[in-house]
KOLMARSE-18717 format. One record per residue (C-alpha): residue in three letters; x, y, z. Coordinates in steps of 0.1 Angstrom, whole numbers, plus 5000, padded with zeros to 4 digits. Layout:
% residues N
R  residuo     x     y     z
R      Ala     X     Y     Z
...
This chain:
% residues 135
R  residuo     x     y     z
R      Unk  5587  4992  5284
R      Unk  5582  4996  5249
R      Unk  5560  4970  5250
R      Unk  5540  4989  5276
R      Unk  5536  5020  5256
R      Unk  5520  5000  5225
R      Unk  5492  4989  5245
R      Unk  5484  5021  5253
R      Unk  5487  5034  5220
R      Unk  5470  5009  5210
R      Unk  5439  5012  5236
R      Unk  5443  5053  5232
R      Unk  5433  5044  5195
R      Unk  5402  5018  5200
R      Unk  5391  5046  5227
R      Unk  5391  5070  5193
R      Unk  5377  5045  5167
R      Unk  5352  5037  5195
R      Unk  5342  5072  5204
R      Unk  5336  5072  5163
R      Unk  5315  5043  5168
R      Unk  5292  5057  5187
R      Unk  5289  5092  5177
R      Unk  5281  5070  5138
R      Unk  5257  5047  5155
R      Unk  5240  5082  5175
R      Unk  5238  5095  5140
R      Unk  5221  5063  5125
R      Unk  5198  5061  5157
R      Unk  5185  5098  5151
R      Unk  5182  5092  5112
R      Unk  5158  5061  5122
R      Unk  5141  5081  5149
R      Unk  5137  5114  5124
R      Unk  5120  5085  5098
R      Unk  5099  5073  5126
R      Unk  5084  5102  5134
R      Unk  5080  5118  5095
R      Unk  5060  5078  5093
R      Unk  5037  5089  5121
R      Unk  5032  5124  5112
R      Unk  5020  5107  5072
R      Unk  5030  5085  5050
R      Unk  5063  5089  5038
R      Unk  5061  5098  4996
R      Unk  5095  5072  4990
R      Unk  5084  5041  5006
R      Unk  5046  5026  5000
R      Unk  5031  5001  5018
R      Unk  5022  4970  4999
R      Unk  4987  4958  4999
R      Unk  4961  4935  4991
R      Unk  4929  4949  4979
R      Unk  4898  4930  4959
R      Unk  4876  4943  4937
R      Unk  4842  4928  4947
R      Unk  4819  4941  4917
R      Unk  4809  4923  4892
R      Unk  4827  4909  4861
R      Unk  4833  4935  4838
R      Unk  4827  4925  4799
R      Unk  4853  4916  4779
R      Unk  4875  4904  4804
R      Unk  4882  4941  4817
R      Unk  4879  4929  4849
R      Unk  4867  4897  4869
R      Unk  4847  4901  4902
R      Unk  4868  4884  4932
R      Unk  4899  4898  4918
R      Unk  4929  4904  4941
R      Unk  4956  4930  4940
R      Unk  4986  4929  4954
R      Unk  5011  4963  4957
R      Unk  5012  4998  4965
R      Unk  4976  5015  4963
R      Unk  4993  5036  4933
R      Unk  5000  5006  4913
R      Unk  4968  4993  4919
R      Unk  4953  5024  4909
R      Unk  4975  5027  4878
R      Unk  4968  4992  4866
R      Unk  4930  4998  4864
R      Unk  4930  5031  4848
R      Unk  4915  5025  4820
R      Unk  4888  5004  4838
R      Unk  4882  5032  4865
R      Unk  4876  5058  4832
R      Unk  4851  5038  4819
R      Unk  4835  5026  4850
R      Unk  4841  5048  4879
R      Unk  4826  5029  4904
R      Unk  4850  4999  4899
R      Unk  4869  5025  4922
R      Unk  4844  5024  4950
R      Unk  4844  4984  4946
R      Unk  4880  4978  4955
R      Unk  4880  4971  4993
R      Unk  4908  4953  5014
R      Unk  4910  4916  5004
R      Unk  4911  4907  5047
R      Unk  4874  4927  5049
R      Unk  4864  4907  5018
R      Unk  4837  4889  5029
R      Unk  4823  4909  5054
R      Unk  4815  4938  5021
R      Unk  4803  4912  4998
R      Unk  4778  4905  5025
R      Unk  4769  4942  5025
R      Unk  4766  4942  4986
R      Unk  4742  4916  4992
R      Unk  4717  4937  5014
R      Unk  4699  4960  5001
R      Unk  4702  4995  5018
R      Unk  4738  4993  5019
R      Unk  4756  5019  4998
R      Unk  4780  4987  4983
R      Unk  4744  4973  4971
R      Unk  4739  5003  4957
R      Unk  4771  5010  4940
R      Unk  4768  4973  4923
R      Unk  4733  4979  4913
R      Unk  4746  5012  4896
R      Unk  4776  4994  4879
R      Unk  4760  4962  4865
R      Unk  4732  4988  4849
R      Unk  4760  5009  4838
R      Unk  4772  4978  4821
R      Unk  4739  4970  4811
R      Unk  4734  5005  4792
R      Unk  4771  5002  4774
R      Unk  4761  4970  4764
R      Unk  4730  4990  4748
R      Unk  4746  5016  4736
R      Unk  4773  4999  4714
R      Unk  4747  4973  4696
């Protein structure tokens, strides 16, 4: 008999530990589902995605910045790496595009009318008149 009664001590207590289980496991599942829906609602501010963009301007002088360039990271890092460029050239900003879409934009910077044609007109004369400007 005392036999008996051990196995149902023992299956009294793997009823508790798995009753603890599952209430840990609801508790994870509603964490993941609370995350989910914050991810849906925005972005979440801890957790970036990582992307690859392209800058498909031209080739900035000095070696600031080569046209066909690809980025890979978090939009901030991106952004944070090409500072300085974006200070001196703003437009570099408008130049950066998502590297899967790259050649479907540097075939719209190649017809005129587009507003990517006109944004690398603007930037290789902005170049143009630096250039001037610090001979």
């Amino acid at each position: 008999m005392a036999v008996k009664e051990k196995k149902k001590t023992d299956t009294a207590e793997m009823r508790e530990e798995d009753a603890a289980n599952m209430m840990e496991q609801k508790t994870v599942e509603n964490a993941l589902k609370d995350e989910v829906i914050s991810d849906s609602k925005g972005k979440s501010e801890t957790a970036e995605e990582i992307v690859k963009l392209a800058y498909i301007g031209p080739t900035l002088p000095a070696g600031q910045l080569k046209s066909n360039r690809i980025f890979i990271g978090t939009e901030t890092e991106i952004k944070k790496e090409l500072q300085t460029v974006i200070e001196k050239y703003p437009l570099v900003e408008k130049m950066i595009v998502p590297a899967n879409q790259m050649g479907e934009k540097k075939n719209k910077v190649r017809t005129a009318g587009n507003i990517l044609h006109k944004y690398y007109t603007d930037l290789v004369s902005g170049i143009a008149g630096k250039a001037v400007k610090e001979e």
